[in-house]
DONUVEX-831741 format. One record per residue (C-alpha): residue in one letter; residue number from 0; x negated, y, z. Coordinates in steps of 0.1 Angstrom, whole numbers, plus 5000, padded with zeros to 4 digits. Example, Ala and Ser with C-alpha at 12.3 -4.5 7.8 and 13.67 -1.06 7.14 Angstrom:
<kolbas>
@code:A, pos:0, px:4877, py:4955, pz:5078
@code:S, pos:1, px:4863, py:4989, pz:5071
</kolbas>
This chain:
<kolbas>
@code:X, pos:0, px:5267, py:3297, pz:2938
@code:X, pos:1, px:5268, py:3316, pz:2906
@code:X, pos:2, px:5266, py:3301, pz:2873
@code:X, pos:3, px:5242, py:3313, pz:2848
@code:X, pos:4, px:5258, py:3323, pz:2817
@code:X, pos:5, px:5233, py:3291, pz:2799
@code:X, pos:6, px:5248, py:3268, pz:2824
@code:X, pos:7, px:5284, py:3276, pz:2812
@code:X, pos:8, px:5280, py:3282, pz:2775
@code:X, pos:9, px:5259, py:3245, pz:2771
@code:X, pos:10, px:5286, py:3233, pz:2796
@code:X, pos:11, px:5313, py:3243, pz:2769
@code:X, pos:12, px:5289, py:3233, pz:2739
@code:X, pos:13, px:5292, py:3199, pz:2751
@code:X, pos:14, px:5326, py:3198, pz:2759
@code:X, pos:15, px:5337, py:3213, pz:2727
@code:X, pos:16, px:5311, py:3184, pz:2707
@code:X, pos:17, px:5329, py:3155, pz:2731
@code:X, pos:18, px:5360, py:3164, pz:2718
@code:X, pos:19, px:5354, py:3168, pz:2683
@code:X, pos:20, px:5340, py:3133, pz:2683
@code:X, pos:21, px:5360, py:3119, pz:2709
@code:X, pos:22, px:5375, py:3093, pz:2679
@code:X, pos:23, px:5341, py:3089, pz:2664
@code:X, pos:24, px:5332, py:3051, pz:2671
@code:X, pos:25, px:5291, py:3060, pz:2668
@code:X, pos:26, px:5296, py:3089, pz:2694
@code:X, pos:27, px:5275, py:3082, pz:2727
@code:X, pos:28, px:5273, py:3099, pz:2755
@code:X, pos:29, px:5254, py:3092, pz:2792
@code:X, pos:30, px:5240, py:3114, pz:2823
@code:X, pos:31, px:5220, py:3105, pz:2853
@code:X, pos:32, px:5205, py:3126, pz:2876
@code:X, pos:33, px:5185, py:3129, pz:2913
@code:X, pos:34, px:5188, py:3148, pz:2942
@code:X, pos:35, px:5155, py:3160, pz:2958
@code:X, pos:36, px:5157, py:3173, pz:2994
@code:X, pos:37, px:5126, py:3184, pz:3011
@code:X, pos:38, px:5107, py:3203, pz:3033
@code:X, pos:39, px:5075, py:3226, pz:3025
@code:X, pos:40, px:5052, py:3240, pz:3054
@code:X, pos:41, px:5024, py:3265, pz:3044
@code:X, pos:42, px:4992, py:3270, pz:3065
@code:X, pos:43, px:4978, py:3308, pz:3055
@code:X, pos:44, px:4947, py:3322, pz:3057
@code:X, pos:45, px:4948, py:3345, pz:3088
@code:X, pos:46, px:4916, py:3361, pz:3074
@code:X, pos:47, px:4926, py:3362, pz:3036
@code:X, pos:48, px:4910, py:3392, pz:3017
@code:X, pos:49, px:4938, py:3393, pz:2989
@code:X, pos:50, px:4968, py:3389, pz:3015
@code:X, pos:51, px:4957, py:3400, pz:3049
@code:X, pos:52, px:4981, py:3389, pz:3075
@code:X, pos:53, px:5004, py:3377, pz:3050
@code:X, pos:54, px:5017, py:3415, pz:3043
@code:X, pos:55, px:5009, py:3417, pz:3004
@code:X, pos:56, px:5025, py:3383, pz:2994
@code:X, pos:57, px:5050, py:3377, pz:3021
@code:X, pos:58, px:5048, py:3339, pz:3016
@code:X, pos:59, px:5072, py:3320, pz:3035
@code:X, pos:60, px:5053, py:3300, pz:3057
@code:X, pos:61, px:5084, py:3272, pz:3059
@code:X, pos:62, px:5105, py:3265, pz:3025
@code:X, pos:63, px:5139, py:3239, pz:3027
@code:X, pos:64, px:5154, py:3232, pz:2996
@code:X, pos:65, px:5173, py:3211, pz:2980
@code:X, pos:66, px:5183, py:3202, pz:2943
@code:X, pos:67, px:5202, py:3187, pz:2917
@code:X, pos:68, px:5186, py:3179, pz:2887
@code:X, pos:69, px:5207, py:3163, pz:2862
@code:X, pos:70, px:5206, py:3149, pz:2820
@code:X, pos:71, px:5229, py:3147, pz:2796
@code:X, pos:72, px:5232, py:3132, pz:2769
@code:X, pos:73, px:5257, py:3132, pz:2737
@code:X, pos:74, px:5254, py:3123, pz:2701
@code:X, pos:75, px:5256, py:3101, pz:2669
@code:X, pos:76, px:5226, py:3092, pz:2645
@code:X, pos:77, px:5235, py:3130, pz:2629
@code:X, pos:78, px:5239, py:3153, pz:2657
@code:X, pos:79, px:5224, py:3146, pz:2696
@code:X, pos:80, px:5229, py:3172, pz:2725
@code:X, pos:81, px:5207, py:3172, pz:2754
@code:X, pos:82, px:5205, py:3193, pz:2786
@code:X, pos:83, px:5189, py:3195, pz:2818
@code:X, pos:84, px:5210, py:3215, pz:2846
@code:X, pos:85, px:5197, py:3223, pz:2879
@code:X, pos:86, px:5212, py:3237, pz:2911
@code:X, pos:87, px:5193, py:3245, pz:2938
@code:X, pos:88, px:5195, py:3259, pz:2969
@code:X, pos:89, px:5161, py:3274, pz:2993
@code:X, pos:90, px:5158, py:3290, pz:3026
@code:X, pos:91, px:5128, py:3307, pz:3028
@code:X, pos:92, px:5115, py:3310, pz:3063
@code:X, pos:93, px:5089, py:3340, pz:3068
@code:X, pos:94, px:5078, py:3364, pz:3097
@code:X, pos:95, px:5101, py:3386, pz:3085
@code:X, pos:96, px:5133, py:3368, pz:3083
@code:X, pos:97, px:5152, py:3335, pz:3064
@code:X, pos:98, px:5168, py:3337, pz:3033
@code:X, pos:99, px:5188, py:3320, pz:3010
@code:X, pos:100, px:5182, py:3316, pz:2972
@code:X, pos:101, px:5208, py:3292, pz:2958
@code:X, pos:102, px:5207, py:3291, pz:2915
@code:X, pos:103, px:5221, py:3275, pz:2888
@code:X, pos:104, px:5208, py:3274, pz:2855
@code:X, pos:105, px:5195, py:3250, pz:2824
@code:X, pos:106, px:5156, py:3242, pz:2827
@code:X, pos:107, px:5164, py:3226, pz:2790
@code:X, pos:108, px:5193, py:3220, pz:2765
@code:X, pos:109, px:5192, py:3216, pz:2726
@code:X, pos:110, px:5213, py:3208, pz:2699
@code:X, pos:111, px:5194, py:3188, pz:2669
@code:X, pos:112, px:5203, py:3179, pz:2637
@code:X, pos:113, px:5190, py:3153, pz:2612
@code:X, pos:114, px:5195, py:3176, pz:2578
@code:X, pos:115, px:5184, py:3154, pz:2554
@code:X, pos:116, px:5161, py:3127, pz:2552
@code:X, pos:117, px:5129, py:3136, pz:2573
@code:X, pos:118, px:5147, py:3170, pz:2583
@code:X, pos:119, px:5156, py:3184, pz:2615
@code:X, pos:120, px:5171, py:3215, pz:2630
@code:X, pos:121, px:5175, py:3222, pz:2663
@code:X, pos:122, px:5183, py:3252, pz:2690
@code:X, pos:123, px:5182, py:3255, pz:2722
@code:X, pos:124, px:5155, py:3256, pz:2756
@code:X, pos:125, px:5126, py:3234, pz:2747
@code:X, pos:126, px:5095, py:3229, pz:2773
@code:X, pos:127, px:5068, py:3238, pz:2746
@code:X, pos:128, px:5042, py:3214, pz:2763
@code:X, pos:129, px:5013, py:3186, pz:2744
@code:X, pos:130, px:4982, py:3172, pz:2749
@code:X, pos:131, px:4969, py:3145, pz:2776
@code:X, pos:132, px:4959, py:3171, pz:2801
@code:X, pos:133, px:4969, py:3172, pz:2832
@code:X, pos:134, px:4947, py:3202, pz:2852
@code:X, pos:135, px:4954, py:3230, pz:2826
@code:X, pos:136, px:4965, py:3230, pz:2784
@code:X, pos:137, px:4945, py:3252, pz:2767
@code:X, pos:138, px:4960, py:3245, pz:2734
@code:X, pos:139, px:4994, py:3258, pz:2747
@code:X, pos:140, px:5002, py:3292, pz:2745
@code:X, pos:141, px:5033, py:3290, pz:2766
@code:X, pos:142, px:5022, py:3264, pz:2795
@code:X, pos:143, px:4988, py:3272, pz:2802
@code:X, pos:144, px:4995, py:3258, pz:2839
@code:X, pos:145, px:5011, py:3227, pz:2829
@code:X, pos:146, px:5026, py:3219, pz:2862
@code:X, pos:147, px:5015, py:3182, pz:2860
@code:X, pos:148, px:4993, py:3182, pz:2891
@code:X, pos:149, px:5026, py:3196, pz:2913
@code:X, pos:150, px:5049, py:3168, pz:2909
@code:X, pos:151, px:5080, py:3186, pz:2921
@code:X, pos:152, px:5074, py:3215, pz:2899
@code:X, pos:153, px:5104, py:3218, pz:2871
@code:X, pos:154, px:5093, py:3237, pz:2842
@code:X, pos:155, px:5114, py:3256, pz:2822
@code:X, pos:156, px:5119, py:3261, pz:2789
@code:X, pos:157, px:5113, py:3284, pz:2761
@code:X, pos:158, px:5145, py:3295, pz:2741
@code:X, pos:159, px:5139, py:3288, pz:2708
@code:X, pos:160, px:5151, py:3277, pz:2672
@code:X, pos:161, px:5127, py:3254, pz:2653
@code:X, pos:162, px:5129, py:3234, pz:2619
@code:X, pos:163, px:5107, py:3198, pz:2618
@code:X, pos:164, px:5096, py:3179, pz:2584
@code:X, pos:165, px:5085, py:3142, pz:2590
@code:X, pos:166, px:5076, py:3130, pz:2562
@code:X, pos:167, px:5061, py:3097, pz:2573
@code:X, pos:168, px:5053, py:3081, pz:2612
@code:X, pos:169, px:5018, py:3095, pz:2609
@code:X, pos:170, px:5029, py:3131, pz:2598
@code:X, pos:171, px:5050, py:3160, pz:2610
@code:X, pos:172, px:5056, py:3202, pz:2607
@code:X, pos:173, px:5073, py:3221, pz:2632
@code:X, pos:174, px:5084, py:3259, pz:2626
@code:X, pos:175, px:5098, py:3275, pz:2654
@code:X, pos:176, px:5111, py:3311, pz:2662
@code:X, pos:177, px:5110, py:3317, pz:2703
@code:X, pos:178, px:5138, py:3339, pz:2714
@code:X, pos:179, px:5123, py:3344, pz:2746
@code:X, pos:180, px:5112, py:3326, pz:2777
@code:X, pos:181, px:5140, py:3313, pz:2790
@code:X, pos:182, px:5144, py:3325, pz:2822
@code:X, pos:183, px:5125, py:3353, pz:2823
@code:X, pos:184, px:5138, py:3389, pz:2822
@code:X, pos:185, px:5130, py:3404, pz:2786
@code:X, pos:186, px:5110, py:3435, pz:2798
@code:X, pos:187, px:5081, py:3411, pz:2809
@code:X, pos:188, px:5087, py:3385, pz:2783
@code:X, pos:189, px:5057, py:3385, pz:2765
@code:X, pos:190, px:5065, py:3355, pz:2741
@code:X, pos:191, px:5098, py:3371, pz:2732
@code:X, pos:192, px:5100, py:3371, pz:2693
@code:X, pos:193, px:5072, py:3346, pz:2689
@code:X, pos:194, px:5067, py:3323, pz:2658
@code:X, pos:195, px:5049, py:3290, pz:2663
@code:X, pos:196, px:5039, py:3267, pz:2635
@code:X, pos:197, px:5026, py:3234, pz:2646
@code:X, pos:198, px:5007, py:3206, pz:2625
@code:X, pos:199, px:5007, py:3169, pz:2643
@code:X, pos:200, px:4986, py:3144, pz:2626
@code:X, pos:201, px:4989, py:3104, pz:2641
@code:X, pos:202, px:4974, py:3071, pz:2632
@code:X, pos:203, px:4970, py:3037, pz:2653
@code:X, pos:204, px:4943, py:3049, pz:2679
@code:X, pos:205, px:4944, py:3090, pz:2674
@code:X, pos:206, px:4964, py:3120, pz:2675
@code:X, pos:207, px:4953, py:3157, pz:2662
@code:X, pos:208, px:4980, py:3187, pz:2668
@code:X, pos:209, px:4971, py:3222, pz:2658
@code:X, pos:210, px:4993, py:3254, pz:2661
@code:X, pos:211, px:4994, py:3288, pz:2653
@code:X, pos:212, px:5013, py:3313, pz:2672
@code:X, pos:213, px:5023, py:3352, pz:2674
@code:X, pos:214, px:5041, py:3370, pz:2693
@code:X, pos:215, px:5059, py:3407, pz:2680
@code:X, pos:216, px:5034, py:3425, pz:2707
@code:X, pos:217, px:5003, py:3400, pz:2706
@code:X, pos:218, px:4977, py:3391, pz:2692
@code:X, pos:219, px:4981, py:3354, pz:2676
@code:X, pos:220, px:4972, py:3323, pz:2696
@code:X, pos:221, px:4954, py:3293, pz:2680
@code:X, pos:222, px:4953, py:3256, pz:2695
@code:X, pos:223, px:4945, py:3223, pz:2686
@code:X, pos:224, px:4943, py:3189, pz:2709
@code:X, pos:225, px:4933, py:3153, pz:2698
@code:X, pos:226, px:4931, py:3122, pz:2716
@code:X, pos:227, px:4911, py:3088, pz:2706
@code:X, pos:228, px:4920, py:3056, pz:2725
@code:X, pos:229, px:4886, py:3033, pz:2727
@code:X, pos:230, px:4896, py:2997, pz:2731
@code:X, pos:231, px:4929, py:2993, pz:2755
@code:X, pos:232, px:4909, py:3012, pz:2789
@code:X, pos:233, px:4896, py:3043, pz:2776
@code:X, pos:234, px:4914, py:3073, pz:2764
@code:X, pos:235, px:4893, py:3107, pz:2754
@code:X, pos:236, px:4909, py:3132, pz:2749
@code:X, pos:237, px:4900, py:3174, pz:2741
@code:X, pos:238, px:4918, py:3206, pz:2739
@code:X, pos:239, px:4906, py:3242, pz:2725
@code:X, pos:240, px:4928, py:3276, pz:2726
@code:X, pos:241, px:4916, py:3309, pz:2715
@code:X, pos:242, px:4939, py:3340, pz:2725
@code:X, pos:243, px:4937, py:3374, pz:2742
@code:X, pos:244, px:4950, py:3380, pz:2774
@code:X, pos:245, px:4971, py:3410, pz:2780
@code:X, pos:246, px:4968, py:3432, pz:2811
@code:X, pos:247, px:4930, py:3421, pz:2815
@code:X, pos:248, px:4917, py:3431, pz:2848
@code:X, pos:249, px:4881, py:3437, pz:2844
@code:X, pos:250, px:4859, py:3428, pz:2877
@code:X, pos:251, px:4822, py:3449, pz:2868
@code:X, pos:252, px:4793, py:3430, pz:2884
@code:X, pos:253, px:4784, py:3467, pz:2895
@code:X, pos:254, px:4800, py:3474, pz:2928
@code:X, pos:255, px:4798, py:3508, pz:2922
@code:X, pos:256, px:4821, py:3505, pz:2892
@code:X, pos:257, px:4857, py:3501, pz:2902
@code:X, pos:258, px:4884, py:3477, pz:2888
@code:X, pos:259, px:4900, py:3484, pz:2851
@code:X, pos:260, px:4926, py:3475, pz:2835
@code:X, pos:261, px:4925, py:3466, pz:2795
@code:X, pos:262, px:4957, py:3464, pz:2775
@code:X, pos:263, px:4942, py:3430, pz:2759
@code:X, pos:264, px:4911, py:3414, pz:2765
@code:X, pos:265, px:4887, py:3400, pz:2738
@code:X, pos:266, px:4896, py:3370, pz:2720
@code:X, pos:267, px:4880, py:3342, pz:2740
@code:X, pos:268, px:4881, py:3308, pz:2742
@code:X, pos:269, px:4891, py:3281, pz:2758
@code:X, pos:270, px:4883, py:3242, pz:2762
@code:X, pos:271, px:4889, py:3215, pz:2779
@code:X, pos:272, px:4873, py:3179, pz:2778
@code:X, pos:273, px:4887, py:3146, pz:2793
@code:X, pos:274, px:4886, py:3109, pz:2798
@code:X, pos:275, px:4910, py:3082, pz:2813
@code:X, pos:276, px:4901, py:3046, pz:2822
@code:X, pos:277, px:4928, py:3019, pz:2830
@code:X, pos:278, px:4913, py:2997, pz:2853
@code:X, pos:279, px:4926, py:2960, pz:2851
@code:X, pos:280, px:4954, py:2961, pz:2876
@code:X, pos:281, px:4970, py:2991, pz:2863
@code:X, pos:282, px:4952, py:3018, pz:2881
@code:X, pos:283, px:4935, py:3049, pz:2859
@code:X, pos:284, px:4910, py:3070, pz:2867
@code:X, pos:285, px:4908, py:3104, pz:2848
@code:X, pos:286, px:4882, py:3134, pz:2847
@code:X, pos:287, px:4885, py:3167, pz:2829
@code:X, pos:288, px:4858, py:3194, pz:2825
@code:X, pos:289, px:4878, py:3230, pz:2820
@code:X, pos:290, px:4856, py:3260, pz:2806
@code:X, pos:291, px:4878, py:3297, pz:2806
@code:X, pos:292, px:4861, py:3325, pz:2789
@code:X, pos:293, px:4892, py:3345, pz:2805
@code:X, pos:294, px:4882, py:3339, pz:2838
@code:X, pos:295, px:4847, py:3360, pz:2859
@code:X, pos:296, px:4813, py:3345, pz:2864
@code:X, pos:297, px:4800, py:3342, pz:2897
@code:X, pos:298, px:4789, py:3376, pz:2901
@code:X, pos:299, px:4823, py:3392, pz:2884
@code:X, pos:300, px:4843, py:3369, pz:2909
@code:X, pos:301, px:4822, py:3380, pz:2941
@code:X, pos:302, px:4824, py:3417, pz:2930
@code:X, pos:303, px:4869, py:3408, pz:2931
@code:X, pos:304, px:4864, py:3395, pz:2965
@code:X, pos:305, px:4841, py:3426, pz:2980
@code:X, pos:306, px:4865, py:3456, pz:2959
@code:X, pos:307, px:4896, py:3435, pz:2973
@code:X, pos:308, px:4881, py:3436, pz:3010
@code:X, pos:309, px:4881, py:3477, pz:3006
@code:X, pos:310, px:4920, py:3485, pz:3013
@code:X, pos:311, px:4953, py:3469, pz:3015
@code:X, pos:312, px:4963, py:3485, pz:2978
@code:X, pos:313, px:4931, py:3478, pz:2962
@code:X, pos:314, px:4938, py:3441, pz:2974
@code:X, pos:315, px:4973, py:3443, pz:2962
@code:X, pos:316, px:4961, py:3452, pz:2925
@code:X, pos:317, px:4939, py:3424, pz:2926
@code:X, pos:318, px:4962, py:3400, pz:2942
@code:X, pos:319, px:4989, py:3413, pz:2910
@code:X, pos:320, px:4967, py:3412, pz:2881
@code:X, pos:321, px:4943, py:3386, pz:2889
@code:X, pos:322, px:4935, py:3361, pz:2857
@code:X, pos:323, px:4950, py:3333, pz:2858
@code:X, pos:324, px:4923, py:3313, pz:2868
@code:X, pos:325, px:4895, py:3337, pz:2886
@code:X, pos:326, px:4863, py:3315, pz:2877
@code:X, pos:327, px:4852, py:3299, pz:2844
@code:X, pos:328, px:4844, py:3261, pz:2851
@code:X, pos:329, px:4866, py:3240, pz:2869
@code:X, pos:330, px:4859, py:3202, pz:2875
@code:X, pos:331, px:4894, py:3178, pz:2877
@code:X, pos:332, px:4891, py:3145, pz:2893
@code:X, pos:333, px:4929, py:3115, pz:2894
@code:X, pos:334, px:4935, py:3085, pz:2908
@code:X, pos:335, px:4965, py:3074, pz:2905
@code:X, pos:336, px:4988, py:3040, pz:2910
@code:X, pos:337, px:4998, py:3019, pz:2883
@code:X, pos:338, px:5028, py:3037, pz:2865
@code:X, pos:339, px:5045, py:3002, pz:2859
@code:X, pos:340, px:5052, py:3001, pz:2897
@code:X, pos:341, px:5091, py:3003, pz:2909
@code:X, pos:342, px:5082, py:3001, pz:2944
@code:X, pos:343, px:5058, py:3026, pz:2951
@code:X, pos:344, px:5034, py:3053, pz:2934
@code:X, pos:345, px:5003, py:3071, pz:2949
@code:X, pos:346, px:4978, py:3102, pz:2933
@code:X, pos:347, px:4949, py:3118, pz:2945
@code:X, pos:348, px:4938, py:3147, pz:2929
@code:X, pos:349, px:4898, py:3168, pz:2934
@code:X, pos:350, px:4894, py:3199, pz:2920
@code:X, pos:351, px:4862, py:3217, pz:2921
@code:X, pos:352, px:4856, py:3254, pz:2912
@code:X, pos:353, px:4820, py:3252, pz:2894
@code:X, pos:354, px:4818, py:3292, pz:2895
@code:X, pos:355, px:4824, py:3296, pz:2934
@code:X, pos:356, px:4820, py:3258, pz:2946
@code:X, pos:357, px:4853, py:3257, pz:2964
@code:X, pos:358, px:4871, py:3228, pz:2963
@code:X, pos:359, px:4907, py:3212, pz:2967
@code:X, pos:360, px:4924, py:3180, pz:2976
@code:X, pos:361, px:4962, py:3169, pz:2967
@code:X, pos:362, px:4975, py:3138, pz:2978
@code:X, pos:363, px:5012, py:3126, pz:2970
@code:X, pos:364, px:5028, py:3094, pz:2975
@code:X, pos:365, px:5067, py:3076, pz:2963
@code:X, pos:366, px:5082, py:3048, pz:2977
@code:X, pos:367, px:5115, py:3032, pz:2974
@code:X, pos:368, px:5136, py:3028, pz:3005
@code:X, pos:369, px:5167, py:3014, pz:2991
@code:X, pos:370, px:5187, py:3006, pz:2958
@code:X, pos:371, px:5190, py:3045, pz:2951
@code:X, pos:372, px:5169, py:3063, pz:2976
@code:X, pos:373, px:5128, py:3072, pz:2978
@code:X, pos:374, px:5111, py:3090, pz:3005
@code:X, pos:375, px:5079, py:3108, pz:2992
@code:X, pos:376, px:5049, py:3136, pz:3003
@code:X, pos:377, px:5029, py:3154, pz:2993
@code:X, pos:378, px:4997, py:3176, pz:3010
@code:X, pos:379, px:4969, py:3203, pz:2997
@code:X, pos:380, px:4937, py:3207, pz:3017
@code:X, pos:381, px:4916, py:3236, pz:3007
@code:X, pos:382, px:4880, py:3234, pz:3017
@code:X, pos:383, px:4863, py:3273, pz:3011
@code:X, pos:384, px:4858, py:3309, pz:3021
@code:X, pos:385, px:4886, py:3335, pz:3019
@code:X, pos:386, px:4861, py:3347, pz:2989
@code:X, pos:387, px:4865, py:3314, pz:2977
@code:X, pos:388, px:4896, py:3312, pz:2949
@code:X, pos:389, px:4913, py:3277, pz:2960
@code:X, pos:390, px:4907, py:3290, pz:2998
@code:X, pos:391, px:4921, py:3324, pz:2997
@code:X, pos:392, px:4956, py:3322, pz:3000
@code:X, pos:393, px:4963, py:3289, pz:3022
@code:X, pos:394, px:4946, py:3266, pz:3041
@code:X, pos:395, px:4969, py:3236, pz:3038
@code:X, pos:396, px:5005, py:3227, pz:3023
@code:X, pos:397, px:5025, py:3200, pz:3034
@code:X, pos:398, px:5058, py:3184, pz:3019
@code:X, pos:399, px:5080, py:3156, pz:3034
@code:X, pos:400, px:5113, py:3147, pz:3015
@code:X, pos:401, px:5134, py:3123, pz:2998
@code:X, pos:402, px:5152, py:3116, pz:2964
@code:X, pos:403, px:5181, py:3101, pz:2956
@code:X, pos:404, px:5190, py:3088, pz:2923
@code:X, pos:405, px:5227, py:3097, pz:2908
@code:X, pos:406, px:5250, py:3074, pz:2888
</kolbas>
């Protein structure tokens, strides 16, 4: 397995910071980890407009994997070191043929520094990532997809260097220069050279973040989220970004028009509104309206479908530079298990395109089989058309494994 050049050069940062403090009686340092293995098994859509017989995406209809996800930890009340290695290792199984894909590199590390008194500094790979919601974050540039309804999704960070002012509890200012997106190769990096500011207001039953961010070849992104808490069982919660999207496929309503491609679309908006109630034994329940101005209406997203359905290549460029969410109004449904649980822990998840009417259902559940060891699964039913966006790709996805908690 190679070892990405982050891997090593945090590896040495923190060897080099162990020794210098080695003598330091305030120097702590700790790691802990889990290893996931599991199985994936896709069901595809035989009749899929955007991937007919599975030729455009190749998806591997079987993925084995397993991975090491560790965090470590080193520091004194001055300077504190933190990273998040991960090794991995998948065999893909498609019509085609099985391969392996074995990695290693840092989803997050950062060195931090308390300056001065309500100062810090800090470098490193930082997951950019706020706000209660848990379909999509609008008010996130970076993680529009937050990855909280895949529970074995790891996302990775953005490179970046960032100075923090807390004045008070209640108050803090972050500036932030974003190198680049971690892992991602700098010719498609669109967030390399970025500056963020962020403004994060807090009191005993509310918070209120806003930011501000531009990238060298953007235009800037602006964001805010807030939350209220309403007694001890409600939480609402609301989140707003306004950006253009770059490489903005245009779907006419006209089917005589054909598909176009804009540098940037117009700045439009997007919002997000949500609610969580705690029932009395632990229990939540949470539901989250999404509106994206980004995404087609009804009759944009039926035109995709029909100009996809003409050939293979037209299908392909659909399939490449779809948005990232094809309709406009998306309905969110949880139920989860109470979070306090050590035994066990259960979600079910409803999502419901308003602009097409398809729908999906996630299910995954954890429970403990031993001192150190958890079996869990997790499945995705799509109910829909092949014209349908949750429905056009797969069917079903199922995922059987088990975790195994290290030191």
């Amino acid at each position: 397995m190679k070892l990405s050049r982050s891997v090593y050069a945090a590896s040495v940062l923190l060897l080099v910071c162990s020794v210098a403090h080695a003598e330091e009686s305030d120097w702590r340092s700790s790691w802990d980890g889990t290893l996931h293995v599991y199985s994936n098994a896709l069901t595809l859509r035989d009749d899929s407009v955007l991937n007919p017989g599975n030729q455009i995406a190749n998806l591997a209809k079987r993925t084995d994997s397993g991975e090491m996800r560790l965090n470590i930890k080193a520091g004194n009340d001055t300077v504190r070191f933190t990273a998040r290695p991960i090794f991995s290792a998948r065999y893909q199984h498609t019509a085609l043929n099985t391969t392996l894909k074995s990695e290693g590199y840092l989803s997050q590390w950062q060195v931090r520094v308390s300056a001065a008194e309500g100062w810090n500094v800090a470098a490193g790979r930082e997951v950019l990532n706020w706000g209660a919601a848990q379909f999509r974050s609008p008010s996130s540039p970076f993680y529009f997809d937050n990855g909280r309804s895949d529970p074995m999704r790891e996302l990775v960070g953005m490179d970046t260097a960032k100075l923090t002012w807390t004045p008070d509890m209640s108050s803090s200012v972050t500036l932030a220069r974003v190198v680049g997106a971690g892992r991602v190769a700098s010719s498609a990096d669109v967030w390399r050279n970025t500056w963020l500011l962020k403004v994060d207001q807090r009191g005993d039953s509310f918070v209120f973040g806003f930011v501000v961010a531009k990238a060298a070849s953007s235009a800037p992104f602006y964001g805010a989220q807030g939350q209220v808490s309403v007694g001890d069982e409600t939480l609402l919660y609301a989140e707003v970004g306004s950006s253009k999207q770059l490489e903005a496929l245009q779907s006419p309503s006209d089917l005589a028009q054909p598909f176009g491609v804009l540098p940037a679309s117009p700045r439009r908006n997007t919002v997000l509104l949500g609610a969580t109630y705690t029932l009395p034994d632990g229990q939540s329940l949470t539901g989250e309206y999404l509106r994206d101005n980004h995404g087609f209406t009804t009759t944009q997203e039926a035109a995709y479908f029909t100009r996809a359905a003409s050939a293979p290549v037209v299908a392909g460029q659909a399939l490449a530079l779809a948005p990232r969410l094809l309709g406009r109004d998306y309905l969110h449904l949880v139920w989860q298990s109470n979070l306090m649980e050590n035994q066990r822990f259960w979600r079910m998840m409803y999502t419901r395109s308003l602009t097409d009417a398809g729908q999906e259902l996630g299910v995954y559940g954890e429970t403990t089989l031993g001192e150190r060891i958890s079996a869990f699964a997790a499945a995705l039913v799509t109910s829909g058309t092949p014209r349908q966006e949750v429905s056009a790709l797969i069917a079903r996805s199922v995922t059987l494994g088990v975790k195994v908690a290290l030191h």
